[in-house]
C-alpha positions in Angstrom: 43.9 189.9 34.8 40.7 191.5 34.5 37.8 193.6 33.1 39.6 196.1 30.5 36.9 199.2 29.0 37.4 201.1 26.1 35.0 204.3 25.8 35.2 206.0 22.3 34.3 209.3 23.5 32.6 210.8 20.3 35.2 213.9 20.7 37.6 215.0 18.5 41.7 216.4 18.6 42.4 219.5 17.5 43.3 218.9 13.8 41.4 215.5 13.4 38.9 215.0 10.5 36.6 212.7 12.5 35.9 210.8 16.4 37.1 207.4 15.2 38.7 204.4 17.5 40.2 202.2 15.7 40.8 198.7 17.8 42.9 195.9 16.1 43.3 193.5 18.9 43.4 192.8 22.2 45.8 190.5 23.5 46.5 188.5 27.1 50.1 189.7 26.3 52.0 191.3 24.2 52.7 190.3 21.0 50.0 187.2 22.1 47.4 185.5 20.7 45.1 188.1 19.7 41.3 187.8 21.6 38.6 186.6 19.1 35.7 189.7 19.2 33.3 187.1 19.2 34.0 186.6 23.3 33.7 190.5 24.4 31.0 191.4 26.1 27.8 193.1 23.7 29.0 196.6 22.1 27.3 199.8 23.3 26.9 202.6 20.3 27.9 202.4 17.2 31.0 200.1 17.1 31.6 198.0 13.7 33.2 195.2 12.8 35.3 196.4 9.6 37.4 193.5 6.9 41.4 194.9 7.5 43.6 192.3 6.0 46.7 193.3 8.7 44.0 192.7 11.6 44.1 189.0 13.6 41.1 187.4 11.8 40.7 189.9 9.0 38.5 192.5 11.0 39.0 195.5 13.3 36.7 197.3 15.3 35.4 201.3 14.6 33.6 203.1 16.7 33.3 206.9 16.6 30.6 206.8 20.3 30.9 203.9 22.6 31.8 201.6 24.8 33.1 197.8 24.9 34.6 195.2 27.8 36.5 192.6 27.4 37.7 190.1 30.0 41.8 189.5 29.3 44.0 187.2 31.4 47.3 187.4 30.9 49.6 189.0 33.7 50.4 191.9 30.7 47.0 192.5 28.5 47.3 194.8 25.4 45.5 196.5 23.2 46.5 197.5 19.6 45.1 200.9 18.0 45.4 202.9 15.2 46.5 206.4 15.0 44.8 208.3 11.7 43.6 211.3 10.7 40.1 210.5 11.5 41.0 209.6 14.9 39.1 210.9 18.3 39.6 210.8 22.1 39.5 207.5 23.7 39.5 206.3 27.1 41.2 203.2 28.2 39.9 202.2 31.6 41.8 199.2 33.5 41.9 198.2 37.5 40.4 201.3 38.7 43.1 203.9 36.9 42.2 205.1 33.5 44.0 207.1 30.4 42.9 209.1 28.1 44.2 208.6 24.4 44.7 211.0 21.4 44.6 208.8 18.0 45.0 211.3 15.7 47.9 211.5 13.5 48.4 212.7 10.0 50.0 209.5 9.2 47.9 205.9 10.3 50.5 204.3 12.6 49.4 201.5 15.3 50.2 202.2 18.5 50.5 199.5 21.7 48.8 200.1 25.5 50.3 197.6 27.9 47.4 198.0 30.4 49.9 196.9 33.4 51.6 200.2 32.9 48.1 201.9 32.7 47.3 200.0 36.3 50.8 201.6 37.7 48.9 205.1 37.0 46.8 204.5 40.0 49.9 203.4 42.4 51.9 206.8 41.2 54.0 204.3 38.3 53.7 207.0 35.7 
């Protein structure tokens, strides 16, 4: 468990229209409950809350420069993200080892970040 940070980094991929993150959810586990937004910590820049109809409670979060926390539990914390072609640089930061993140793609796909593995980055996992 503990303190996940996700920095939308206001840079762009090569070949991306835009800087966007795009979070869906963030979960204690995979495939889990997902964590209501209404419990992270305040948003720094210019994150929205957007209606998506496929996103747990009907809203995902954009950002294209910022910063949230959130406090997850679970022994395997997740976040889901969408890939686009508006899609920036993000940086996933979780017990003391961090990755960066390409979300562009010509195609909008979700992708998963099971932030246990991200931890084993640190400890030489990956």
């Amino acid at each position: 468990q503990g303190e996940v940070t996700l920095r939308a980094l206001g840079r762009r991929s090569p070949g991306s229209e835009g800087t966007d993150v795009w979070l869906l959810a963030a979960r204690n586990a995979p495939g889990g409950q997902a964590y209501p937004w209404d419990f992270m910590e305040p948003l720094v820049g210019d994150w929205m809350s957007i209606e998506d109809d496929e996103a747990p409670y009907g809203r995902l979060l954009r950002c294209s420069c910022g910063t949230l926390r959130i406090i997850l539990r679970g022994e395997r914390p997740a976040l889901t993200l969408l890939r686009h072609p508006s899609g920036g640089l993000a940086e996933v930061i979780f017990k003391s080892a961090s990755e960066l993140l390409d979300l562009y793609s010509p195609i909008v796909e979700r992708i998963h970040v099971e932030l246990r593995d991200l931890s084993a980055i640190g400890k030489g996992g990956r």
